[in-house]
N, C-alpha and C positions, 0 to 999 in steps of 0.2 A: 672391858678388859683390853689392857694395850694390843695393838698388833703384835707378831711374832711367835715365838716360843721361848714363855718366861719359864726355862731352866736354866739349868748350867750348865754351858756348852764343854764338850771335852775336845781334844784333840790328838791326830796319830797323826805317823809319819807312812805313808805311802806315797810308793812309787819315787820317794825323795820329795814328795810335797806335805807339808804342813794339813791337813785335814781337818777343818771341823764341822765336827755334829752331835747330837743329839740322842739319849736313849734313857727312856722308862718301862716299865712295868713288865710283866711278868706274864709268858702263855705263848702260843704261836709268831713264831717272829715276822713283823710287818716291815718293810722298807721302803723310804717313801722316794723319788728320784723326781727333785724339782726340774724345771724347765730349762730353753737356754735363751731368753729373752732377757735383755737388758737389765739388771736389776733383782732377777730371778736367784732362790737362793731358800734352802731350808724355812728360814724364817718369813720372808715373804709369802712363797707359795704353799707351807703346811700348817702354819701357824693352828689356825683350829683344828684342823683333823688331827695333827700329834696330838693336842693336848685331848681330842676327843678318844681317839684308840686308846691311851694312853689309860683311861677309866674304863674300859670295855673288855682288860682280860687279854690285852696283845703286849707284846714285848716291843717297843715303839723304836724306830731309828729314823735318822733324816740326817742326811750330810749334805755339804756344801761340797760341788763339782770342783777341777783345779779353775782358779782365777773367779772363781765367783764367791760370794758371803765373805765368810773368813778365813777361804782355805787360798793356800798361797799360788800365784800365777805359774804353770806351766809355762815350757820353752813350746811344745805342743799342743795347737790348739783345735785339732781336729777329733772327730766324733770318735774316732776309731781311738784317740789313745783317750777321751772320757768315760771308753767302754771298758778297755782295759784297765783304766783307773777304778772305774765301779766294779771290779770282779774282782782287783785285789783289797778292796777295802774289804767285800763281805768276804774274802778267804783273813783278813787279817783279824775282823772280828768271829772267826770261825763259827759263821753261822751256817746252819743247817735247812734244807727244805724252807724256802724263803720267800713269805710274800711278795711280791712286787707292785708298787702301787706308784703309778709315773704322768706325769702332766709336760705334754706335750713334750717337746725332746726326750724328756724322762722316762715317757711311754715308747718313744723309738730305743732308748737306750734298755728298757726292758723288752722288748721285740725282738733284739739284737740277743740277748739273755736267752731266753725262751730255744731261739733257734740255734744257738752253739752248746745248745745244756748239756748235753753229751761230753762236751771236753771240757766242761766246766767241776771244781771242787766240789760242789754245793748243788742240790737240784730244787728246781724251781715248784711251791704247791701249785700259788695261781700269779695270775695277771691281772689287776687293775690299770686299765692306762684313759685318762685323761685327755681327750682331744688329742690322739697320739700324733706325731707327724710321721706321716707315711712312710712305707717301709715300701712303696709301689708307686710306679708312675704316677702323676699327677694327671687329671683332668686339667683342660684350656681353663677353665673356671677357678679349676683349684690353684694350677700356675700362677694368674694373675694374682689372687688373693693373697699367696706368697710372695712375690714379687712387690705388692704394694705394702705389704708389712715389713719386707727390707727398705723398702722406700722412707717407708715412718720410720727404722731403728739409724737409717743412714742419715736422718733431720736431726734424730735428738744430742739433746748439749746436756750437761752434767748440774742444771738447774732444776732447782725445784718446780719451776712452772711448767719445764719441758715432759722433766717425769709425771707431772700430771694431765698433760697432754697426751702422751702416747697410754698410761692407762686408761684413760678415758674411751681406749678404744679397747682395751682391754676386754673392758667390764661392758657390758650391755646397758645397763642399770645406773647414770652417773650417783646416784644416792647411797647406792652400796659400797662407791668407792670414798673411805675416809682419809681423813686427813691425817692420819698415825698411819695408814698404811701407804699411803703416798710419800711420807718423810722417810718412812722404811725403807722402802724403793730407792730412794734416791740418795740417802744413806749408802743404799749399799753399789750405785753405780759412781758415784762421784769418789775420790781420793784413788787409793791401787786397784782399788775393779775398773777404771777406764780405761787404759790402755789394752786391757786381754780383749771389749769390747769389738776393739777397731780389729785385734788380731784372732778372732774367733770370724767377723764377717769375709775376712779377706781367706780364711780357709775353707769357708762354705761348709754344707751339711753333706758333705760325702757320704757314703756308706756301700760295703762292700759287693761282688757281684754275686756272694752266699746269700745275702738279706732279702735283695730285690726279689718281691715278685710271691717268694713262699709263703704259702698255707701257712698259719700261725698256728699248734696245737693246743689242746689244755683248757683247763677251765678259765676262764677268760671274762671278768665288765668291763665294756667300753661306755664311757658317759661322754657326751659331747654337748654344748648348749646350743642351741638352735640359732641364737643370733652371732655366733663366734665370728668375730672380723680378723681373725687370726687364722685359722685352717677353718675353713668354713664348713658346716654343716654337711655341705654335700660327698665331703669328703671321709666325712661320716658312713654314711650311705654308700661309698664306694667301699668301704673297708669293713661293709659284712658279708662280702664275701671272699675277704682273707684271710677270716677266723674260724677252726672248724669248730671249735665248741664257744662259743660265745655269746652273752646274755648282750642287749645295746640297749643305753637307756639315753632318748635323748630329751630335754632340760631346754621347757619353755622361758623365754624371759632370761637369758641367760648368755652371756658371752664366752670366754676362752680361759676362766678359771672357775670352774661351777664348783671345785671343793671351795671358795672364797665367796662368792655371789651369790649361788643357793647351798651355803653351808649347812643346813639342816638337814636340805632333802637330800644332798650328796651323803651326808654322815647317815643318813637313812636305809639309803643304796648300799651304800659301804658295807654299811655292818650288817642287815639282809647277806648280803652275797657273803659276806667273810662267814655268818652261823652256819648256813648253809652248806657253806666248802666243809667245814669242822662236822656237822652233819656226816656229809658222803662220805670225811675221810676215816671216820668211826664205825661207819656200815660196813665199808670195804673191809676192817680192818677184823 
């Protein structure tokens, strides 16, 4: 099956930006919040889990952040207005009680969710996050690891050989990364997604002085892959004790997109933790 997500993509206007993503099937609402790496984008980084939820009895969405996929570049390009962008998307598709399912940024971008729910339209069931980035100080170890992953996003050029350089470090496993999925990638950073690039790094991952630091509540999987050269494992490790209810599953042989690398056993995990949520929330009820 080609990379991506073979639907029909739709599109809203929020926030005054052009918006696209992605929605099938019918049951508990799931949202999927890709990454903010080069490249990064509905199709990229959900590709088989939509279409795998999408058979499983979930009402599936994935959108594309402002200036990335195919939604159109913001004049802002900081964390704080991708946040406010993702809380009016799901108040414009008036969703309710709202899975969140987020890989790396995506996962801070649901963190950030979680912790303002209170003044939010919409309340949160659970949290899936993805090798989340930190919502807390970083470790000497975890600084550098970050730091040399801007290093590699501050090398690459809008070629094919470059986008498959910097996956390559992506992925753990160079066999898993293929060649449709690398042209995807690079598809989606080379023409109008390069410039938001340079003006996303030169804004940095701010995030407010509410987020830092706080307990994360709620039913909670954190999956992380043990060889991530992105937020590295240990970072892992530091962030179970900033979830108070939380399951951690961490993902032998595996780099910084385990729904893509171990797409099986992630879709495994997934769906485990999602029955189970549906479980408690029938007992409770």
């Amino acid at each position: 099956m080609p990379a991506g997500i073979n639907r029909t993509r739709r599109d809203v206007k929020i926030l005054g930006i052009n918006t696209g993503y992605y929605r099938e099937g019918s049951g508990p609402t799931v949202l999927l919040l890709h990454g903010g790496a080069p490249g990064a984008c509905s199709d990229v980084n959900w590709g088989v889990t939509f279409n795998a939820l999408s058979g499983m009895g979930y009402d599936v969405i994935a959108y594309d952040q402002p200036g990335f996929g195919h939604s159109d570049a913001p004049t802002d390009h900081s964390i704080e207005f991708r946040y406010r962008h993702a809380v009016a998307f799901i108040e414009a598709l008036q969703l309710q009680d709202v899975i969140l399912v987020g890989n790396s940024i995506g996962g801070l971008l649901a963190t950030m969710m979680r912790i303002r729910e209170a003044s939010l339209p919409f309340t949160i069931a659970a949290i899936v996050s993805v090798a989340p980035y930190p919502h807390f100080p970083l470790s000497p170890e975890g600084e550098a690891a970050i730091n040399a992953l801007r290093g590699r996003f501050s090398s690459l050029e809008p070629t094919l050989e470059s986008v498959e350089k910097v996956s390559r470090n992506t992925f753990y496993s160079a066999d898993k990364l293929t060649p449709d999925l690398v042209a995807l990638r690079h598809g989606m950073i080379a023409g109008k997604n390069w410039d938001p690039i340079a003006a996303r790094r030169e804004a940095g991952n701010v995030i407010g002085d509410d987020i830092a630091n706080v307990m994360i509540p709620g039913p909670t999987l954190i999956i992380w892959g043990m060889n991530d050269r992105s937020i590295p494992v240990q970072v892992g490790y530091e962030a179970i004790r900033r979830f108070a209810n939380a399951e951690f599953v961490f993902m032998p042989d595996c780099g910084h997109w385990p729904q893509t690398e171990q797409a099986e056993l992630f879709t495994e995990h997934l769906g485990s933790f999602l029955k189970n949520l549906s479980g408690r929330t029938k007992a409770a009820a």
